[in-house]
C-alpha positions as CSV (number, residue, x, y, z in Angstrom):
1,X,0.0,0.0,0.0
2,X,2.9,2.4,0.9
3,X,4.8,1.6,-2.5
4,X,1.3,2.4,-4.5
5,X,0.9,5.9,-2.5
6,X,4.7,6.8,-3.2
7,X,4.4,6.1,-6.8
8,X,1.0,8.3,-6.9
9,X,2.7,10.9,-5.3
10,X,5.7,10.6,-7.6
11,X,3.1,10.5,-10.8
12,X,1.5,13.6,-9.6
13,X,4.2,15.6,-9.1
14,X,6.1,14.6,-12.4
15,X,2.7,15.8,-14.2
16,X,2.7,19.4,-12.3
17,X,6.2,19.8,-13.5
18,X,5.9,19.1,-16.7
19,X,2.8,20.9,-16.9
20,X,4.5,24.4,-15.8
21,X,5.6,26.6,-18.9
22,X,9.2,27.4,-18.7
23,X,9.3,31.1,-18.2
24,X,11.8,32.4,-20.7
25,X,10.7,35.4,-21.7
26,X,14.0,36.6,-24.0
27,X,17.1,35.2,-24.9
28,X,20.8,36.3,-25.0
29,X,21.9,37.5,-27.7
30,X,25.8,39.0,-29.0
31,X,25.1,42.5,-30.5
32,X,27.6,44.7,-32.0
33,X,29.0,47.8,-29.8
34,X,31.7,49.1,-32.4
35,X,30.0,51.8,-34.1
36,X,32.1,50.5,-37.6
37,X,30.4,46.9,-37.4
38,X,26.8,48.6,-36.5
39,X,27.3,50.4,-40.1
40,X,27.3,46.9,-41.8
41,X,24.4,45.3,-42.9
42,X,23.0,42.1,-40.8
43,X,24.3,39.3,-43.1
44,X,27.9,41.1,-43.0
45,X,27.1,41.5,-38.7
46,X,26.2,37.6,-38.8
47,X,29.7,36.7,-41.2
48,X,32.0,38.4,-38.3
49,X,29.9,36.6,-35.3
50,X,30.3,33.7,-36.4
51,X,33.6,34.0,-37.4
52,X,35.2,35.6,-34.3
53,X,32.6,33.2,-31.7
54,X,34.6,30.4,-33.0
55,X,38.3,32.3,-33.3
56,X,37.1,32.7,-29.5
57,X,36.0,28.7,-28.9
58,X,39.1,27.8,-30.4
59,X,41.4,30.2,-27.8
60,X,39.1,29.5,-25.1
61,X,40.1,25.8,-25.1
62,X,43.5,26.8,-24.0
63,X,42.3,27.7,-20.4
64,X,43.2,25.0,-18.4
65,X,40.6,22.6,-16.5
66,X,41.4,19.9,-14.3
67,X,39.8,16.6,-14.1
68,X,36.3,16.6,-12.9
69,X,36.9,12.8,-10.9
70,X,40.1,14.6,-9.4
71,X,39.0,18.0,-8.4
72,X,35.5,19.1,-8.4
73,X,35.9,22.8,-7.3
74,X,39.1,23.1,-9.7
75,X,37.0,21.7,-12.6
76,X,33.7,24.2,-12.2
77,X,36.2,27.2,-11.3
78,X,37.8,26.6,-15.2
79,X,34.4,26.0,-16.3
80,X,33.6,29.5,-14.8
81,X,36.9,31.2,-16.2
82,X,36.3,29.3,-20.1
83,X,33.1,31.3,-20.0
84,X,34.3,34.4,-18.9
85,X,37.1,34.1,-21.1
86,X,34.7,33.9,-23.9
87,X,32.4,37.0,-23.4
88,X,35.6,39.4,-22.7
89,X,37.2,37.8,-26.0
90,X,34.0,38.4,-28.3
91,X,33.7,41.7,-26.2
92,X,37.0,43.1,-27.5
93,X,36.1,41.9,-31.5
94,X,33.2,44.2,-30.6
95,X,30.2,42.0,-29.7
96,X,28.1,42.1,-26.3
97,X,26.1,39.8,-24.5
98,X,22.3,41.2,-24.0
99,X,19.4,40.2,-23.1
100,X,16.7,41.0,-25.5
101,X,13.4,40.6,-24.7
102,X,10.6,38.0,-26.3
103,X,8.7,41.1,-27.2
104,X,11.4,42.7,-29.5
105,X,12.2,39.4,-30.8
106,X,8.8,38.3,-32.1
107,X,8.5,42.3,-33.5
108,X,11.9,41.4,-35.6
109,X,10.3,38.0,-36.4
110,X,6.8,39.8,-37.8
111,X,9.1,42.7,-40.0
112,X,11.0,39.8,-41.4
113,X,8.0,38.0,-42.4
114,X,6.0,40.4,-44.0
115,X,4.9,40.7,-47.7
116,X,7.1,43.5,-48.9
117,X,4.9,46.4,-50.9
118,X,5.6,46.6,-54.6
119,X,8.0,50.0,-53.6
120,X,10.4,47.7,-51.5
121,X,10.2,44.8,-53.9
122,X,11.4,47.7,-56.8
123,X,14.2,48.8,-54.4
124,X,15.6,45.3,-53.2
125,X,18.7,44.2,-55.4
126,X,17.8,41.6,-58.1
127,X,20.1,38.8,-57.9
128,X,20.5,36.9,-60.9
């Protein structure tokens, strides 16, 4: 009888948690702070990311981390300094980490998506 109780219990509170919404409500995101890579178009913005995130990946590896079975606290202190080292390298190619909201990120989602009018459509390069 105990045994069926316990795994009732345990049913019912597996289905509240997984019945609760996760409540992100944005998302990180690098942005650029150099006012010569905010002049560049978005495509250009995405090419140096992408391209300095993993110039940063790659130099961040050389932090050193010890072994997580030999020493815990050593192993999540260069967990802690790999990520830090990350942000302050992207930071000095010109990218920050911010937190932008789910509002302003379904807004950029709806202007992406709409039909363009036949005035935009005439200025948007052709590409053949």
């Amino acid at each position: 009888m105990r045994l069926f109780i316990n795994i009732l219990l345990l049913t019912i509170i597996s289905a509240c948690s997984s019945m609760q919404n996760s409540n992100t409500e944005g998302e990180y995101r690098y942005v650029p702070i150099t006012e010569a890579l905010k002049k560049l178009s978005d495509e250009e913005v995405a090419i140096r990311l992408r391209t300095a995130s993993l110039t940063c990946e790659n130099d961040m590896l050389k932090v050193y981390v010890p072994s997580r079975t030999v020493d815990p606290e050593g192993w999540e202190s260069g967990q802690r300094e790999r990520r830090r080292y990350f942000s302050n390298c992207l930071e000095l190619k010109g990218f920050e980490r911010k937190w932008i909201p789910l509002s302003v990120i379904k807004k950029q989602k709806r202007k992406e998506d709409r039909e363009l009018t036949s005035e935009e459509l005439l200025k948007k390069p052709r590409y053949l």
